[in-house]
Residue frames relative to the residue before (quaternion, step in Angstrom):
aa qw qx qy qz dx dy dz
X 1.0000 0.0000 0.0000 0.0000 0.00 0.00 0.00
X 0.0824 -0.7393 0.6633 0.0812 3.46 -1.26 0.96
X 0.1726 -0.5829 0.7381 0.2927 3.52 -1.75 0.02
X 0.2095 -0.5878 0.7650 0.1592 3.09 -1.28 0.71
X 0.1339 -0.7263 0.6738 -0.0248 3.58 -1.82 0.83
X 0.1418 -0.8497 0.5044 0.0585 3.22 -0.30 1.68
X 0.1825 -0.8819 0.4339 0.0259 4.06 -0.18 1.06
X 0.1976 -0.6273 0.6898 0.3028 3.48 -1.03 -0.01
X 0.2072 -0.7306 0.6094 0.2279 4.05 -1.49 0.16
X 0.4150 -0.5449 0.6213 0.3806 3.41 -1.26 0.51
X 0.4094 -0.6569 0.6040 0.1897 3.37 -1.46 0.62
X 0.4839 0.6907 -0.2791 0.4592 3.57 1.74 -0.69
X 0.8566 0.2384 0.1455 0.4338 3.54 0.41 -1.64
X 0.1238 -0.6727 0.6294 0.3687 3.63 1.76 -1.28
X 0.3183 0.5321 -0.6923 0.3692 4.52 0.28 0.67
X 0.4017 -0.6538 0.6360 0.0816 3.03 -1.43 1.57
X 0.0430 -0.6543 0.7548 0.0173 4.03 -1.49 0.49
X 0.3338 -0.7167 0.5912 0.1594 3.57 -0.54 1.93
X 0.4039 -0.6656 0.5770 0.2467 3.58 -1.25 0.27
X 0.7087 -0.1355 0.2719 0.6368 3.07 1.02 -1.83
X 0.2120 -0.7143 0.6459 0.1663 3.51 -1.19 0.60
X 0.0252 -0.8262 0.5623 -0.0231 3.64 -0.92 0.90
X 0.5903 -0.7011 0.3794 0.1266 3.34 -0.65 1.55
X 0.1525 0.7815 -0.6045 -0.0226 4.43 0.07 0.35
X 0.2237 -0.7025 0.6732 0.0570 3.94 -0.57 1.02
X 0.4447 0.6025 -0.5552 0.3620 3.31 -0.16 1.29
X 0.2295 -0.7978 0.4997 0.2474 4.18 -0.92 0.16
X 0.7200 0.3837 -0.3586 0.4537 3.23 1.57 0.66
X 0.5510 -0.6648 0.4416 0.2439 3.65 -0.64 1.97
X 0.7800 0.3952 -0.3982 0.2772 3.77 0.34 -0.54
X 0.4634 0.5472 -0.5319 0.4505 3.26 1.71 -0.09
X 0.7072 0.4325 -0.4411 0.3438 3.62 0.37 -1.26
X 0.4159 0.7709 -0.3999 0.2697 3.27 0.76 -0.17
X 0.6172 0.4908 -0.0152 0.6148 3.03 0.94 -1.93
X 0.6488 0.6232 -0.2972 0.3199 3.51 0.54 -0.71
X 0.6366 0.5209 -0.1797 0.5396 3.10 1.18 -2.12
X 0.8221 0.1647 -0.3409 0.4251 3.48 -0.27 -1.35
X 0.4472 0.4870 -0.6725 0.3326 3.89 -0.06 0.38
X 0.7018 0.4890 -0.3387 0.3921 3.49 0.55 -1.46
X 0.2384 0.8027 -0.4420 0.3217 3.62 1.62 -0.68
X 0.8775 -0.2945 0.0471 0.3756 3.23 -0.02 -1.44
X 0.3373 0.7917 -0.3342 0.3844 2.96 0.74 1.62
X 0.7144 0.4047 -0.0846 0.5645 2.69 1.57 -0.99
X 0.5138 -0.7493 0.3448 0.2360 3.06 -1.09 2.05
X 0.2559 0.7956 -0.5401 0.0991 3.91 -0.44 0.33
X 0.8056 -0.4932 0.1774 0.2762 3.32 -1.12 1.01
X 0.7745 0.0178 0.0300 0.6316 3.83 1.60 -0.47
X 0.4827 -0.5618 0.4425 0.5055 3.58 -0.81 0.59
X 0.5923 -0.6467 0.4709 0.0958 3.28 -1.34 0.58
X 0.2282 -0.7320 0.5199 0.3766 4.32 -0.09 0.55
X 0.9090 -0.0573 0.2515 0.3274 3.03 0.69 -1.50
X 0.1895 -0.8460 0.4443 0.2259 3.63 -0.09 0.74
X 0.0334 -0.6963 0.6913 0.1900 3.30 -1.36 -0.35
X 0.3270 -0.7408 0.5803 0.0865 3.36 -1.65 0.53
X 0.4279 -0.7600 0.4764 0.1109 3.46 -0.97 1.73
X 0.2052 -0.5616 0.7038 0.3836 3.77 -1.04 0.02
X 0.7664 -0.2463 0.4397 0.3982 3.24 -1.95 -0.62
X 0.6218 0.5597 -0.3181 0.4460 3.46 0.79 -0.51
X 0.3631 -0.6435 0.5856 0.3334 3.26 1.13 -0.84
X 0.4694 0.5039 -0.5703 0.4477 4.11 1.14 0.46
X 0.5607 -0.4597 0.6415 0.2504 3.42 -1.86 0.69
X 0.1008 -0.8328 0.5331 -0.1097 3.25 -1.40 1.48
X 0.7377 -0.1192 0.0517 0.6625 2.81 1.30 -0.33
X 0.2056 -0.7633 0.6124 -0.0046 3.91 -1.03 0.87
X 0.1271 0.7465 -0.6367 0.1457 3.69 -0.37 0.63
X 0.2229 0.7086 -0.6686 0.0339 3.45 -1.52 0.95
X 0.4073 -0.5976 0.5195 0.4551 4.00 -0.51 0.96
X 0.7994 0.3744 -0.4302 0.1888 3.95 -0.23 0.43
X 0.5760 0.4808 -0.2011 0.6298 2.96 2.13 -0.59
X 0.5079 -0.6027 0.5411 0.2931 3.21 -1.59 -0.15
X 0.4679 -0.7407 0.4056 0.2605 3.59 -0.86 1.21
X 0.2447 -0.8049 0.5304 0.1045 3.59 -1.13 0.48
């Protein structure tokens, strides 16, 4: 299981504001991968989104991906 966390960034500080946090039941990261950035822009939420990033079960950062930044 992943959470994906879709964010906006200050440009001031780089302080992150989640939009939305969406649940993916799956044990392989490159699907969620594929998952997140579809949901990227698809998914209705409250502002366009900079940048997502994607949680393990632990709650450790796996993977970080915005179209303006470079992924990690």
């Amino acid at each position: 299981m992943f959470i994906i966390e879709f964010f906006r960034i200050r440009d001031t500080d780089d302080a992150h504001a989640i939009l939305d946090r969406v649940e993916h039941d799956t044990t392989d990261l490159e699907d969620a991968k594929v998952r997140a950035q579809s949901l990227f822009e698809t998914l209705d939420m409250p502002q366009k989104p900079d940048a997502l990033r994607i949680l393990d079960q632990g709650g450790d950062e796996v993977f970080f991906w915005s179209p303006e930044r470079s992924s990690a």
